[in-house]
N, C-alpha and C positions, 0 to 999 in steps of 0.2 A: 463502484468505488471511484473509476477515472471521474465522472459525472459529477459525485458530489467532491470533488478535488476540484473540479474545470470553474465549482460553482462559488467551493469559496476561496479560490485565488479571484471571480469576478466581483463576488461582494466582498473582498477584506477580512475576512471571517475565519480564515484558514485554520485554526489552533482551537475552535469549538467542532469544526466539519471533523480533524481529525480525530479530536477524544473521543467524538461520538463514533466513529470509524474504530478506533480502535476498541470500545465498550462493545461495537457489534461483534469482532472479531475473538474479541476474549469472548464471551458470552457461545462463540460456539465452539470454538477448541474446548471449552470448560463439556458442555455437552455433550462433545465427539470423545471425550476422555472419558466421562461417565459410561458411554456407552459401550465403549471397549473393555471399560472393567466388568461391566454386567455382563460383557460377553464372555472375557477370561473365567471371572469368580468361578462358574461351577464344573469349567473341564478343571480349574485347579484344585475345587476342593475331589472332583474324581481321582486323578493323579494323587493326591496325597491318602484317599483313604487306599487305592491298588498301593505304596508302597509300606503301609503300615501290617498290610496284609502279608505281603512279602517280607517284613522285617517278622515278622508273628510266627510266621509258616517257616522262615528260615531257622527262628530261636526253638521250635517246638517241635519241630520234624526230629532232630539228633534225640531230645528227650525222649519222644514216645521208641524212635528205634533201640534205644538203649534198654527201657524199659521192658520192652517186647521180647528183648532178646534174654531176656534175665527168670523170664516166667518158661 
């Protein structure tokens, strides 16, 4: 990055060196972003189905005891 800075403050050029500078740098945050999602996505969809499980087993647990205790 110093290099293509050093190159166009020597040719005049300075405001195409840095679009393209700054087109490389988006272009990989955008990438490094993707890839952090694809990492998250499936411990999150883990996490959400352990707590629906737990929302199920906590709603359903007092019915069967109730029920059990009636027979």
């Amino acid at each position: 990055m110093s290099q293509m800075i050093r190159v166009g403050e020597e040719t005049g050029s300075m405001g195409n060196i840095l679009k393209t500078i700054g087109k490389f740098y988006n272009r990989e945050v955008n990438d490094a972003v993707d890839t952090m999602v694809s990492l998250i996505e499936p411990a999150m969809i883990v996490a959400l189905g352990l707590g629906v499980g737990l929302l199920l087993t906590s709603v359903l647990m007092p019915i069967y005891n109730v029920a059990g205790g009636i027979s």
